[in-house]
C-alpha positions in Angstrom: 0.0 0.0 0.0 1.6 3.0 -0.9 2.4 5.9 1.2 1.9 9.2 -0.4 2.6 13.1 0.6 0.3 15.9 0.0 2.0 16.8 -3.7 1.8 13.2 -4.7 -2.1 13.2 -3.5 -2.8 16.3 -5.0 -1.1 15.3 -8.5 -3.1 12.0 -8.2 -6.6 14.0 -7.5 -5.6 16.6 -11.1 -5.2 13.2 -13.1 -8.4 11.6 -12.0 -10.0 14.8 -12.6 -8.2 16.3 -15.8 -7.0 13.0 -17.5 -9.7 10.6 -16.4 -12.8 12.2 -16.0 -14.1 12.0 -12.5 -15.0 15.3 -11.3 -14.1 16.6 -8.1 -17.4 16.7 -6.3 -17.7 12.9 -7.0 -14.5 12.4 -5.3 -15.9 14.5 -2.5 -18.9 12.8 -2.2 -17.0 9.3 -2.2 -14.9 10.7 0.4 -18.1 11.6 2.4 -19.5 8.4 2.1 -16.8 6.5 2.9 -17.0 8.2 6.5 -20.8 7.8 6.6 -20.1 4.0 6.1 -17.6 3.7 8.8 -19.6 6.0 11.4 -23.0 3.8 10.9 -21.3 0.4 10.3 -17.9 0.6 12.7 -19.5 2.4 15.0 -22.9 1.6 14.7 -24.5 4.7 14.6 -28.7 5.0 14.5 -31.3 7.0 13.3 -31.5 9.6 16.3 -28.1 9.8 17.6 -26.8 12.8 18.0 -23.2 14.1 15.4 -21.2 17.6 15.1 -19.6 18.5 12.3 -16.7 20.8 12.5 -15.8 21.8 8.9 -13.0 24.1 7.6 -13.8 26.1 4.6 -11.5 24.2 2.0 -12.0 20.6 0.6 -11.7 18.6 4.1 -14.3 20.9 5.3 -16.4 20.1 1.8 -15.9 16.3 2.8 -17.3 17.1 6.2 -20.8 18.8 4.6 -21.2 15.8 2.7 -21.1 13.5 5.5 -23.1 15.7 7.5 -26.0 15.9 4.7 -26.2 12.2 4.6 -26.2 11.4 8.0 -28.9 14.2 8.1 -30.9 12.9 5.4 -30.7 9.3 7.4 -32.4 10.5 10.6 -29.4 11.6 12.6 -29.7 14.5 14.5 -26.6 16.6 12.7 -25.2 19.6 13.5 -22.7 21.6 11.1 -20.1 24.2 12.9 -18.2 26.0 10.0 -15.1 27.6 11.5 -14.5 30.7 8.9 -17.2 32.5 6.7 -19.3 31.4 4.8 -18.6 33.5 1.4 -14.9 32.4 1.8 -15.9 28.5 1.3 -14.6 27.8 -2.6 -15.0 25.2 -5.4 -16.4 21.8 -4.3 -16.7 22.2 -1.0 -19.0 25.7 -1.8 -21.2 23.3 -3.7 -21.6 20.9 -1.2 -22.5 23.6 1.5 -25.0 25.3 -0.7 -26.8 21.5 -0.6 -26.1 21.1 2.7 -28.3 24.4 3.3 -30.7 24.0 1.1 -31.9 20.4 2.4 -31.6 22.4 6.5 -28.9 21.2 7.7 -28.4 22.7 10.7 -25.2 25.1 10.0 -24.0 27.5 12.1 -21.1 29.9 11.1 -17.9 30.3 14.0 -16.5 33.9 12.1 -14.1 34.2 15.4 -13.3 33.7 19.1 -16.0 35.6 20.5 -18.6 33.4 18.2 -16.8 30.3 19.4 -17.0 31.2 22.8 -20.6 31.2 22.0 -20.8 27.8 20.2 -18.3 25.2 21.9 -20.2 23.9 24.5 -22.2 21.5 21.8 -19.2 19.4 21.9 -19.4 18.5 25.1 -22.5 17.8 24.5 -22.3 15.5 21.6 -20.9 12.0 21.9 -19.8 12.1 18.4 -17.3 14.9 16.6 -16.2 15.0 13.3 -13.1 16.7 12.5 -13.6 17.9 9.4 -11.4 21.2 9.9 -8.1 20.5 7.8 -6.5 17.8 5.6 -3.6 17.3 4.2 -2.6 20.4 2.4 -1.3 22.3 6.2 2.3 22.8 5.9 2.4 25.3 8.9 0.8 25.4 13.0 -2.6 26.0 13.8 -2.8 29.5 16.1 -6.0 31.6 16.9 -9.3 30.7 16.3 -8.7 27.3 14.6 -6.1 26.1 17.7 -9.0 27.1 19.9 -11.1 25.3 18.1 -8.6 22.0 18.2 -8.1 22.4 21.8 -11.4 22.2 22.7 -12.0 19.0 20.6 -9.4 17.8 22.3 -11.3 18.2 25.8 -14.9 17.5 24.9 -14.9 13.8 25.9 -16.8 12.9 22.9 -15.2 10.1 20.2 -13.7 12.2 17.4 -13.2 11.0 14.0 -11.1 12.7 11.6 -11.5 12.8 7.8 -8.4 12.4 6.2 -6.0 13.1 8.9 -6.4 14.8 12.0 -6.1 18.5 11.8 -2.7 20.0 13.1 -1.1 17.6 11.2 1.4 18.1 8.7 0.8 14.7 6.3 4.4 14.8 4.8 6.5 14.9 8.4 5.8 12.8 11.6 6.8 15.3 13.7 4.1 17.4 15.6 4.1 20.7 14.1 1.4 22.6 16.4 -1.8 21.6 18.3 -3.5 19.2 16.7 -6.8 16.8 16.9 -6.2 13.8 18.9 -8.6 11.4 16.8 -9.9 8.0 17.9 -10.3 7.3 14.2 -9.1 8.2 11.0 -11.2 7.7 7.9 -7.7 8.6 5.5 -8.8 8.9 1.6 -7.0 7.0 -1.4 -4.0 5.9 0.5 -2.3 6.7 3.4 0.2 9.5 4.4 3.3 9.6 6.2 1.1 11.2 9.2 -0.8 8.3 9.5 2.5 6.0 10.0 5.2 7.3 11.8 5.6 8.5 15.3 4.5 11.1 16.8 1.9 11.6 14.6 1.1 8.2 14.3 -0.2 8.5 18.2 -2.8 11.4 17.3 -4.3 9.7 14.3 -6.6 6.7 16.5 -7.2 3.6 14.8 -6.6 3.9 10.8 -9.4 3.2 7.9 -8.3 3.8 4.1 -11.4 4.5 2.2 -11.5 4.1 -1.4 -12.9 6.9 -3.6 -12.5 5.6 -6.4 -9.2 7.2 -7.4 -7.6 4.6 -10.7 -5.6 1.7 -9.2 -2.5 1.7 -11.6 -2.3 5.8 -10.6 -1.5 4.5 -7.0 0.8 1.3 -8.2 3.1 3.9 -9.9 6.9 2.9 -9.7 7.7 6.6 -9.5 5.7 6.5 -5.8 8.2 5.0 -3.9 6.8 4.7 -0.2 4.8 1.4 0.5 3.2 0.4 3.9 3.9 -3.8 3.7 0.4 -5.8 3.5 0.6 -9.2 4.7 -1.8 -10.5 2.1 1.6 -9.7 -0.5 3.6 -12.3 1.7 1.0 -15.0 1.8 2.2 -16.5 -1.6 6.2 -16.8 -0.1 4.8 -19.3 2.8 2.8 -21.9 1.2 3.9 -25.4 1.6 7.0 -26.5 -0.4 6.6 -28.8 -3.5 7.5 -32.7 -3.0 10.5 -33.0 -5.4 12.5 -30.7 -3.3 15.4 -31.2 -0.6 18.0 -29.6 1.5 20.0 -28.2 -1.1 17.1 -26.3 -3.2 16.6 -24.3 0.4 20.1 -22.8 0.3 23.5 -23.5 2.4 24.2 -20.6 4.7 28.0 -19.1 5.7 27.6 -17.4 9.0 31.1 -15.3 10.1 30.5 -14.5 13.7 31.0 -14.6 16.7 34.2 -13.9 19.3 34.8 -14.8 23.3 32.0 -13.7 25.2 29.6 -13.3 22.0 29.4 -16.8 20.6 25.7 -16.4 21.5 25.0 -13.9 19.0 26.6 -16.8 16.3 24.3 -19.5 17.3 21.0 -17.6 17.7 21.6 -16.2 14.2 22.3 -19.6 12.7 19.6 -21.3 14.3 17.3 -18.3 12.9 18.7 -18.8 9.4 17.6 -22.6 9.8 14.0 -22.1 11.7 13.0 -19.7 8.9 14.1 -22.6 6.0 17.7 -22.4 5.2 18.4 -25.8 4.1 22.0 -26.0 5.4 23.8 -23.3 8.1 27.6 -23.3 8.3 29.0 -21.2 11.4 32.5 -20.3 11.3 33.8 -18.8 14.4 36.6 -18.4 16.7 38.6 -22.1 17.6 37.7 -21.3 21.3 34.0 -20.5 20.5 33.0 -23.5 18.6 31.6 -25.6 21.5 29.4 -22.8 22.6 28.1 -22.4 19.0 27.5 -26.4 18.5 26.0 -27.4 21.7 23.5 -24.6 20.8 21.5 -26.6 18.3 22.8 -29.8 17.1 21.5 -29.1 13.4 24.3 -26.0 12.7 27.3 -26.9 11.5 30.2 -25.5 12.9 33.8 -25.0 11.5 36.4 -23.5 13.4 38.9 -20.4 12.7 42.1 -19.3 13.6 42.0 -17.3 16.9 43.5 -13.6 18.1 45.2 -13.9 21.4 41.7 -11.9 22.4 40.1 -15.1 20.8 38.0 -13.1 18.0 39.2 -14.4 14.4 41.8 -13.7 12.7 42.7 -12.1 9.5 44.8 -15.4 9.0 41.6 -17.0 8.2 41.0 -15.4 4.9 42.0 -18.5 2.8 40.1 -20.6 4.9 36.8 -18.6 4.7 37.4 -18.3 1.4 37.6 -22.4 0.5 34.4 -22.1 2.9 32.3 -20.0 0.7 32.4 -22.2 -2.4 29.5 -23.6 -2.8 27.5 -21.2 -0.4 24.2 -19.5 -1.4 25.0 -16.5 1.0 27.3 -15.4 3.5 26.4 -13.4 6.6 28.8 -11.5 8.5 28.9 -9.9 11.7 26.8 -11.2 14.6 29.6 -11.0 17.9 32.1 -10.6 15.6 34.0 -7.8 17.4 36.0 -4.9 15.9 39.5 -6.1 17.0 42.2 -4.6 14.6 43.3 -8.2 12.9 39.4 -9.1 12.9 38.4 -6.2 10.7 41.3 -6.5 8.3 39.7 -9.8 7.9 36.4 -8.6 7.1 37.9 -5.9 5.0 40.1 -8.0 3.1 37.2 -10.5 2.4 34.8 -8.7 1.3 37.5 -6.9 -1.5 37.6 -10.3 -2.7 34.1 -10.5 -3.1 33.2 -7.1 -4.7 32.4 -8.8 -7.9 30.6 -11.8 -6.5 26.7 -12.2 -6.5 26.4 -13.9 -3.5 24.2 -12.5 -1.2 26.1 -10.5 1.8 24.5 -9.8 5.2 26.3 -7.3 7.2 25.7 -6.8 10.7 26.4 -5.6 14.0 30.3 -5.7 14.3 30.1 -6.1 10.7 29.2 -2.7 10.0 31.3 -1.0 12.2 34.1 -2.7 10.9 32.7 -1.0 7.6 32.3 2.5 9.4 36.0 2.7 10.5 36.8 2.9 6.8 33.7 4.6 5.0 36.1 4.0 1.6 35.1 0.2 1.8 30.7 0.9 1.3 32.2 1.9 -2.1 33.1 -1.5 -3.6 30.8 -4.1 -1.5 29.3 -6.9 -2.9 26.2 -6.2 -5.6 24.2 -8.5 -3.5 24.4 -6.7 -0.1 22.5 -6.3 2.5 23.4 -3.5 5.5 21.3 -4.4 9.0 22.2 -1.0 11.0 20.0 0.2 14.0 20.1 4.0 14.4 22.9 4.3 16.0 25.1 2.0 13.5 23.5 4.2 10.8 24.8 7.2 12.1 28.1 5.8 12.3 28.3 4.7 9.0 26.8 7.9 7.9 28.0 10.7 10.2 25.0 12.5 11.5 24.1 12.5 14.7 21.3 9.3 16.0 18.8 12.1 16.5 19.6 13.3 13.1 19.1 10.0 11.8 15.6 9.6 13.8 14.4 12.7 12.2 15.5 12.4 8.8 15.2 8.5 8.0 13.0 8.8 5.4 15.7 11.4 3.2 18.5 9.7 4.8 18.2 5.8 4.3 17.1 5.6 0.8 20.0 8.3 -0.2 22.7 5.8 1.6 21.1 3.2 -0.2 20.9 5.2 -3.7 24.2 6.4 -3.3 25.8 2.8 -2.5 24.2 0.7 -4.8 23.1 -1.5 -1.7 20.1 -2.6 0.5 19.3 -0.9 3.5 17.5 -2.0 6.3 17.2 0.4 9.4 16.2 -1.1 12.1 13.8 0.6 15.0 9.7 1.2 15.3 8.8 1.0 11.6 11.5 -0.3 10.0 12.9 0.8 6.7 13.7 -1.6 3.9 15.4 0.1 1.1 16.1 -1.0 -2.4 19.1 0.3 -4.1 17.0 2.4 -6.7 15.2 3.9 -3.3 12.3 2.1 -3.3 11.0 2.4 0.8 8.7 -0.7 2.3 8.0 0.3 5.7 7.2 -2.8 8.0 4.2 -2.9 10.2 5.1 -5.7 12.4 7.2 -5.5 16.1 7.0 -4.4 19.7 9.2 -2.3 21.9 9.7 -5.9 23.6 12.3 -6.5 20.9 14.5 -4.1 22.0 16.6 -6.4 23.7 20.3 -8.2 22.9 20.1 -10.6 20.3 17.0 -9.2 18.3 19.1 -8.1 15.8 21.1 -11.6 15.2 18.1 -13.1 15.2 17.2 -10.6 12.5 20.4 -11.5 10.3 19.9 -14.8 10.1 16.0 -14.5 8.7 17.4 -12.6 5.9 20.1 -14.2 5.2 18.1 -17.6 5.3 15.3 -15.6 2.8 17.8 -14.6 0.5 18.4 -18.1 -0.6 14.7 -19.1 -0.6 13.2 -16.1 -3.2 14.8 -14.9 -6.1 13.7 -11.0 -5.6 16.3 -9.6 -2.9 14.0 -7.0 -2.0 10.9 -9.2 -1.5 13.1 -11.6 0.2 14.5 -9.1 2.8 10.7 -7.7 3.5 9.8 -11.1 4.2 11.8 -12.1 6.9 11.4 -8.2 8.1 7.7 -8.9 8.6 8.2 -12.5 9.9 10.7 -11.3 12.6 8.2 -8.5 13.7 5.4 -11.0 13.8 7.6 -13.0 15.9 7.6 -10.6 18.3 4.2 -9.8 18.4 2.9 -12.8 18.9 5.3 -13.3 21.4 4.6 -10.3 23.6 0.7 -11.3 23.0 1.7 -14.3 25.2 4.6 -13.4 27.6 4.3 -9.8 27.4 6.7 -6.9 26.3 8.6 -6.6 29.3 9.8 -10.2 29.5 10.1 -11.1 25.8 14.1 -12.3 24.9 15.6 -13.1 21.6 15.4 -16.6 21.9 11.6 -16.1 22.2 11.4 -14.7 18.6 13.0 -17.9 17.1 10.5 -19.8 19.7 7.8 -18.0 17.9 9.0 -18.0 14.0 6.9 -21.1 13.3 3.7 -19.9 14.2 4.4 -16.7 12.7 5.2 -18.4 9.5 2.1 -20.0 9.7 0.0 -17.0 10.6 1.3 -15.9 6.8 0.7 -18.8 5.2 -3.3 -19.0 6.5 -3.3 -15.3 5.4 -4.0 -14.4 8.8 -6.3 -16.7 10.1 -6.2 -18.2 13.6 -5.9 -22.2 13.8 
């Protein structure tokens, strides 16, 4: 489902209009509609039952009269509050208010603060409020009469419902730019906006409806819109049950590089990852010292051991050795415990210069990538097939701004990092990004704040680097295991809660979360 911002809605409203044919009050009265079906059949509202309207003068207000005349014309006792004047409402939304008036519904006209000071208390009166004040054109903060106005939604009590996105919002940042509508629901039109799907904004917008109005589907499937909310339903045909005349060797045989003294853990949950999600054979080379740690871990991993530093992480005399090792492998991961001891990232260095003209998959991670952010020169000549796992604050390493900056700029900064290198990106956090190296975005829906814990992320490496070798399309391949590992978690939480949720439990989970896919969501 694609994400858009207020240009890219506003370009896709001219073409349905100018190029297609639909004109704009139909689109308006879809949008209307769309709400009238959600307030009567989500929330089950009857003949008699009492609504406000609080309408802007532009388009979002326009939506607003339309809903209001039909809820009017189906016995609800409706009442219209337009904030601004009358003779200043324009275009569509004019035509729907001169209906809207000439049917009775009741509309009464808020010019300024001493009219609202006259007209407020119906909101606490009214169990229902419909915020139909701005949508997503507002670039700047609400002050005066229309922050009032806001504020006093805000502490009426009644349910609010907001067309299109709560007002206050800014639809293309997630940051909070001035008061603003916290709505229980959001009735969003066409698609939905970055607003609707990021924190902080995400917390004002309530529970989230996309309501079709009948806007062409290839003019939202456009290549050139390159922000996509994951569906589920577009995994479901990844996890269906594998066809007889297979065996181990058409599922892939993983090389994990990983782990060092003290970290061996973050080896073996990653390997056992990469088999729970389907690898058909997982190799983990590691330290000499660490190998018993590693294979008493699951007895399915194979283990091979690797010349040692005196600090028992490996050493750049293994080269040759992980070299022989990767012929014949479907992907290599690298990274999980790993360390960034000096002779243990001219290993890593010095390997993946060998394989800059390889099209194996590569999965970088944790010590992996810092190893890559002491010398920013090596992002330039990775593999073609690579895949960088960083959390905020390995992102900002490798990139140089600050974590915040990163937070506050992810949506600019990942898919330039990923443009720029030729690579995919996966940032890591609430809403993770998966980036494609032409800067395609999928944003993930799944995962908890239970996952942040040790381990999450080498549990996360190994899904992807198990996926890789399972589905042809490197992108699809790294959403999938993206989803599955949030999934994980969420079903995880649902059971043992946030607080006591470990990395271990995610693998404990994968199979039902694989499952869950497959069924296309339905509960066994």
């Amino acid at each position: 489902m694609k994400v858009l911002t207020s240009a890219q809605m506003r370009e896709i409203d001219r073409k349905t209009i100018e190029e297609f044919g639909v004109p704009g009050p139909i689109l308006m009265e879809n949008a209307g509609l769309q709400v009238v079906g959600v307030l009567r059949n989500e929330l089950g509202l009857e003949p008699g039952d009492r609504v406000v309207v609080v309408a802007g003068k532009g388009n979002n207000g326009g939506d607003g009269l339309v809903v209001a005349r039909h809820l009017f014309n189906q016995g609800l006792e409706v009442r219209v509050l337009l904030i601004g004047k009358i003779e200043e409402v324009k275009g569509d939304a004019a035509l729907n208010l001169r209906i809207a008036q000439k049917i009775g519904v009741p509309l009464v006209e808020v010019r300024d603060e001493v009219s609202w000071e006259k007209q407020k208390k119906i909101l606490k009166d009214t169990p229902i409020i419909v915020d139909a004040l701005f949508g997503t054109g507002l670039s700047s903060p609400l002050n005066g009469l229309y922050a009032e106005v806001v504020e006093e939604i805000n502490r009426s009590g009644a349910l609010v419902v907001s067309v299109d996105l709560p007002s206050g919002l800014s639809s293309d940042t997630f940051e909070i730019i001035g008061p603003c509508v916290r709505a229980d629901l959001t009735v969003t039109l066409a698609a939905p906006k970055i607003a609707h799907v990021f924190p902080p904004a995400e917390d004002f917008v309530g529970e989230l409806l996309v309501a079709d109005i009948s806007i062409p589907p290839f003019l939202l499937a456009d290549r050139k819109l390159k922000l996509e909310l994951v569906e589920m339903e577009t995994l479901v045909p990844y996890f269906q049950p594998r066809k007889r005349d297979t065996h181990k060797g058409t599922y892939g045989h993983l090389l994990i590089l990983a782990g060092s003294f003290g970290k061996a853990g973050a080896a073996a949950m990653a390997g056992k990852a990469a088999l729970k999600m389907g690898a058909g054979l997982v190799t983990v080379a590691t330290a000499e010292s660490c190998l018993p740690q590693v294979a008493r871990f699951m007895p399915e991993l194979m283990t091979e051991p690797l010349p040692e530093t005196q600090a028992r992480t490996i050493s750049e005399e293994a080269l040759p050795q992980v070299l022989e090792l990767l012929k014949g492998k479907d992907a290599l991961l690298l990274g999980p415990g790993l360390s960034t001891n000096a002779s243990t990232a001219c290993l890593v260095l010095n390997l993946l210069e060998k394989l800059k003209s390889s099209k194996i998959p590569v999965i970088i991670d944790a010590d992996g990538l810092n190893i890559l952010a002491s010398r920013p020169e090596s992002l330039k000549s990775l593999p073609p097939k690579t895949v960088l796992t960083p959390h905020p604050g390995e992102f900002s390493r490798l990139t140089g701004f600050s974590t915040q900056e990163v937070l506050k700029n992810r949506l600019q900064l990942a898919p330039e990092f990923a443009l720029g290198h030729r690579l995919f990106l996966v940032l890591k956090g609430y809403r993770t990004l998966v980036v494609s190296p032409d800067g395609r975005v999928m944003i993930n829906p799944t995962g908890n704040p239970g996952m942040a814990t040790g381990g999450s992320g080498d549990v996360l490496s190994g899904l992807i680097a198990s996926e890789v070798m399972q589905v042809d399309d490197l992108l699809q391949a790294v959403v999938n295991a993206v989803f599955v590992h949030g999934l994980s978690g969420d079903l995880a939480a649902e059971e043992i809660g946030e607080k006591s949720l470990t990395a271990t439990d995610l693998i404990k989970f994968l199979p039902a979360a694989i499952k869950f896919i497959a069924s296309g969501g339905e509960d066994e």
